[in-house]
BABADO-466149 format. One record per residue: x, y negated, z of N, C-alpha, C in turn; residue in three letters; residue number from 1. Coordinates in steps of 0.001 Angstrom, whole numbers, padded with zeros to 6 digits, always signed. Each point is the difference from the previous one (the first is absolute). Example, Ala and Ser with C-alpha at 12.3 -4.5 7.8 and 13.67 -1.06 7.14 Angstrom:
<nodes>
+---------+---------+---------+---------+---------+---------+---------+---------+---------+-----+-----+
:    n_xx :    n_yy :    n_zz :   ca_xx :   ca_yy :   ca_zz :    c_xx :    c_yy :    c_zz :  aa :   i :
+---------+---------+---------+---------+---------+---------+---------+---------+---------+-----+-----+
: +013190 : +005690 : +007800 : -000890 : -001190 : +000000 : +000900 : -001200 : +000000 : ala :   1 :
: -000350 : -001050 : -000720 : +000820 : -001190 : +000060 : -000770 : -001090 : +000730 : ser :   2 :
+---------+---------+---------+---------+---------+---------+---------+---------+---------+-----+-----+
</nodes>
This chain:
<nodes>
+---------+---------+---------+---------+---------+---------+---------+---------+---------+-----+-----+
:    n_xx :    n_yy :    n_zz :   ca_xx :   ca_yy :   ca_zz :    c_xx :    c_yy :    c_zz :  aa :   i :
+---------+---------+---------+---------+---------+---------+---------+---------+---------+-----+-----+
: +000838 : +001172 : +000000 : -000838 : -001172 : +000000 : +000882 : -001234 : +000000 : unk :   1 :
: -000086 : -000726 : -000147 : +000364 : -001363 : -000409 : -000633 : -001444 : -000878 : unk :   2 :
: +000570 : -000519 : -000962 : -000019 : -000965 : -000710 : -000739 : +000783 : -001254 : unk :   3 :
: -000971 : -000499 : -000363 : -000540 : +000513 : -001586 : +000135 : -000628 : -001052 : unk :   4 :
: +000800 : +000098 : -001187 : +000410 : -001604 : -000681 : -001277 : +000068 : -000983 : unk :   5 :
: -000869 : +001108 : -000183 : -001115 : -000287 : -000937 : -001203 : -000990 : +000568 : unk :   6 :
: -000116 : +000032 : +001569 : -000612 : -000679 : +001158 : -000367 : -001202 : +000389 : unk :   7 :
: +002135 : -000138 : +000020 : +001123 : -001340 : +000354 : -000508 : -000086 : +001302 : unk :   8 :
: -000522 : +001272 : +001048 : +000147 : -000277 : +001229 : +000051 : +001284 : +000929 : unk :   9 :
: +000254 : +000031 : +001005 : +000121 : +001353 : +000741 : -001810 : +000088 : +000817 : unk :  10 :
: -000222 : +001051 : -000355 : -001690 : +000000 : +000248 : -000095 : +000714 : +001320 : unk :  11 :
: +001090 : +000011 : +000926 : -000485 : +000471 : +001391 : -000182 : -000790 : +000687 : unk :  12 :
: -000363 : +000774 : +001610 : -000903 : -001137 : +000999 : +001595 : -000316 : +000986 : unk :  13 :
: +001092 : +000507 : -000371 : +000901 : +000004 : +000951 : +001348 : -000392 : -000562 : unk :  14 :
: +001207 : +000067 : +000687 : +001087 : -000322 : -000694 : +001225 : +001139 : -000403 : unk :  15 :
: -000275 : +000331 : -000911 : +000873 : +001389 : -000563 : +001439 : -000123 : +000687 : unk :  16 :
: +000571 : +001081 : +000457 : +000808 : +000434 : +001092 : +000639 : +001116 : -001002 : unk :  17 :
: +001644 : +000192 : -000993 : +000275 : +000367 : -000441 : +000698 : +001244 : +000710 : unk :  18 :
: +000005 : +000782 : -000150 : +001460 : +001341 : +000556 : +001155 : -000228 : +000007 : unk :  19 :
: +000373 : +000273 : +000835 : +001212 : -000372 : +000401 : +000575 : +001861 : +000919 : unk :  20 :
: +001072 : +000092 : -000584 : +000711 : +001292 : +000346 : +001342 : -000844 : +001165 : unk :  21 :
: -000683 : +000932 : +000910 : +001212 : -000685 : +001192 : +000612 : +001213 : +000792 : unk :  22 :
: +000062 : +001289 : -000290 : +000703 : +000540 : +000208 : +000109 : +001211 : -000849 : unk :  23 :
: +001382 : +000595 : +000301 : +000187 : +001360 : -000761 : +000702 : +001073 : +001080 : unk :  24 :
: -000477 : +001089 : -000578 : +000102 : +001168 : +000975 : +000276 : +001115 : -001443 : unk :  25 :
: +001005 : +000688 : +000294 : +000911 : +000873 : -000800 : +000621 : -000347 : -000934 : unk :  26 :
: +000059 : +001047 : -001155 : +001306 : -000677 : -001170 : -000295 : -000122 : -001336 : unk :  27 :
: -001510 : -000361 : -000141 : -000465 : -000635 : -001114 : +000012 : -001400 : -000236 : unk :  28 :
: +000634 : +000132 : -001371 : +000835 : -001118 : -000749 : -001635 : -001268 : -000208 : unk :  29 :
: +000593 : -001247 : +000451 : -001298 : -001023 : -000181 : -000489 : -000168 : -001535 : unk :  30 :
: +000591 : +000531 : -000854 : -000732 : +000165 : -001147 : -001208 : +000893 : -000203 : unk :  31 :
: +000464 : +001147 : +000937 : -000787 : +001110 : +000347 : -001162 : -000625 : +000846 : unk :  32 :
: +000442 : -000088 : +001107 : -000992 : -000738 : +001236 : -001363 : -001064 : -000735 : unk :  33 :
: +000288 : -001189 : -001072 : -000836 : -000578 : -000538 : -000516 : +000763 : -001056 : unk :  34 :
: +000009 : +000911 : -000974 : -000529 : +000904 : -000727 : -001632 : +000769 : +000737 : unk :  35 :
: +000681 : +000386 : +001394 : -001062 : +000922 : +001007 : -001015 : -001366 : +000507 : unk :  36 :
: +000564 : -001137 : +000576 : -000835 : -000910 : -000165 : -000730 : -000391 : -000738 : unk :  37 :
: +000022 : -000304 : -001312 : -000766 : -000131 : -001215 : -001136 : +000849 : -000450 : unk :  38 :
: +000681 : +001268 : +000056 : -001092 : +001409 : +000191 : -001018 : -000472 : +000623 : unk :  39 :
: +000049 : -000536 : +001641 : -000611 : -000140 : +000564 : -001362 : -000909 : -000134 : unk :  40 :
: +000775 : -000666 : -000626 : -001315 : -001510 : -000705 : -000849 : +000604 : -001349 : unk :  41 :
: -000144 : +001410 : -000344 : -000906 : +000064 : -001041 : -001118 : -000498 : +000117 : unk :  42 :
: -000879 : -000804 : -000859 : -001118 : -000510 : +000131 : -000890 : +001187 : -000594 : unk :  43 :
: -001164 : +000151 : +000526 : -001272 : +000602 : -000102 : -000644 : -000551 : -001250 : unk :  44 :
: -000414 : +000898 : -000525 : -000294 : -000570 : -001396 : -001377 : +000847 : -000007 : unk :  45 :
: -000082 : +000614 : +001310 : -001125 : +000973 : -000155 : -001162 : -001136 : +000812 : unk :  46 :
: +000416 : -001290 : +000189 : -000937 : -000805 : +001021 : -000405 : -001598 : -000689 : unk :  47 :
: -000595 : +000116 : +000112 : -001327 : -001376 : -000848 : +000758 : -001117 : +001241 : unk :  48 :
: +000019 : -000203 : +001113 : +000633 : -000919 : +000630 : +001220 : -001005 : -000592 : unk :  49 :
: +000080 : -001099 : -000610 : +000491 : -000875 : -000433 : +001460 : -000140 : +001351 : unk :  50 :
: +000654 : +000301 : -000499 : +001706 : -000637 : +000841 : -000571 : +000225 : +001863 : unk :  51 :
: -000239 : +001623 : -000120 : +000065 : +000137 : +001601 : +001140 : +000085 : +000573 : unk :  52 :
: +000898 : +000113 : -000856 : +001428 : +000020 : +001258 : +000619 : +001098 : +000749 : unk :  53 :
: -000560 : +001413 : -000649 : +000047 : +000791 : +001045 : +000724 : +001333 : -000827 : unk :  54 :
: +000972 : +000457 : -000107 : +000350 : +000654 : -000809 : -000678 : +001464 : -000252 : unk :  55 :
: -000193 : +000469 : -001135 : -001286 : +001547 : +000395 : +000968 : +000821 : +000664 : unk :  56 :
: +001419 : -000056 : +000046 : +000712 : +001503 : +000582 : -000465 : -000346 : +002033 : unk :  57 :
: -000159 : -001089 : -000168 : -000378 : -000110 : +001837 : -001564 : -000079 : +000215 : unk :  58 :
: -000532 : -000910 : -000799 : -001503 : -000070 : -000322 : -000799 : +001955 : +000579 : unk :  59 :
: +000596 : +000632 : -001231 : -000479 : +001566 : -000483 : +000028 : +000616 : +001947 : unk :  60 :
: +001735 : -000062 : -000183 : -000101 : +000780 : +001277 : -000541 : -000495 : +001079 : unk :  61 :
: -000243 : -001201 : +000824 : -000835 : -000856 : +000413 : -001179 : +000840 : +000102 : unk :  62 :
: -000709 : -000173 : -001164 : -001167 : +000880 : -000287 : -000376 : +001729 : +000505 : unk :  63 :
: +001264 : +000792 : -000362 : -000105 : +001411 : +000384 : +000396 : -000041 : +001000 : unk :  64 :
: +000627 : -001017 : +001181 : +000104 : +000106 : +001301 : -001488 : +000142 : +000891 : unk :  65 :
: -000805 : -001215 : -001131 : -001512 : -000066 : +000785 : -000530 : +000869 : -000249 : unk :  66 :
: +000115 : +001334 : -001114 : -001015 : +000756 : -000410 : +000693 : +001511 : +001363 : unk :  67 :
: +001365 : +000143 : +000169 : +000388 : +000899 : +000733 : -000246 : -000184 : +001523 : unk :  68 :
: -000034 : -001001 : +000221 : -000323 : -000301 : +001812 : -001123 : +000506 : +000247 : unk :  69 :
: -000875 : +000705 : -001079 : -001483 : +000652 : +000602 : -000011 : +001442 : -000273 : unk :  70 :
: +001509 : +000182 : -000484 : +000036 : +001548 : -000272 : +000138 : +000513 : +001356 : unk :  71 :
: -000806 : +001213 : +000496 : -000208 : +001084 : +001459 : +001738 : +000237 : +000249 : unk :  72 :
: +000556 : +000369 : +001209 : +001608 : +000220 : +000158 : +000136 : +001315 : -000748 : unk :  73 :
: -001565 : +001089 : -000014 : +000303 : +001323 : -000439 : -000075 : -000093 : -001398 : unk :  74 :
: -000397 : -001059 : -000676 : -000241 : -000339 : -001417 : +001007 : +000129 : -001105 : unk :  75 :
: -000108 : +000729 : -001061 : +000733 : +000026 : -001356 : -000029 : -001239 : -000157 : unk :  76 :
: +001350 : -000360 : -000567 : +000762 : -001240 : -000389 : +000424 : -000033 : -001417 : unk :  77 :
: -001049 : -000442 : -000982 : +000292 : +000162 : -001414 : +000957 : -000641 : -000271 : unk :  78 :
: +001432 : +000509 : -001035 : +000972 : -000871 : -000087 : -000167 : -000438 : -001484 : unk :  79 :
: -001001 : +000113 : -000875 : -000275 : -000107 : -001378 : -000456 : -001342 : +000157 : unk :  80 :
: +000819 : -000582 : -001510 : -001288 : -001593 : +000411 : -001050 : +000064 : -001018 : unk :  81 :
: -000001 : +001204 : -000654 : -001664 : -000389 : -000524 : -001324 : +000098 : +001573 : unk :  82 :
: +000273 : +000527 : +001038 : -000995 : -000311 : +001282 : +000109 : -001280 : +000529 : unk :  83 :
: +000834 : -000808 : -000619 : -000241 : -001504 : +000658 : +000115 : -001229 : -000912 : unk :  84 :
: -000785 : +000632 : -001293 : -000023 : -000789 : -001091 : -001307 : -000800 : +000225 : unk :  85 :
+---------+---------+---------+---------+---------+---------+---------+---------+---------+-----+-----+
</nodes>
């Protein structure tokens, strides 16, 4: 989310707060490290929501966290994601 130049304005209610990587832990090279970051920002293309901000790889799981917190403790745990499509 940000600046939209087709817009010429940023259409949120707040003030965009960029990422910032402030630490590293093991021996992946920061070329590497921002690559896995980037991953991270895929946008949802599966969602009608105009510039939510929310990337689908956190969005999704987000989601199958809420659908598993009502699974029984004795409960099958589907690991397929066509059950949480």
């Amino acid at each position: 989310m940000g600046f939209i130049p087709y817009l010429h304005t940023y259409p949120g209610s707040y003030i965009p707060e960029p990422w910032q990587i402030t630490d590293h832990h093991g021996e992946s090279a920061p070329k590497e490290l921002l690559r896995e970051v980037l991953s991270l920002t895929k946008m949802n293309v599966n969602n009608c929501t105009f510039a939510d901000g929310v990337p689908i790889t956190l969005s999704f799981s987000q989601k199958i966290g809420d659908i598993m917190k009502h699974i029984p403790e004795d409960g099958k745990v589907q690991s397929t994601y066509k059950f949480y499509m």
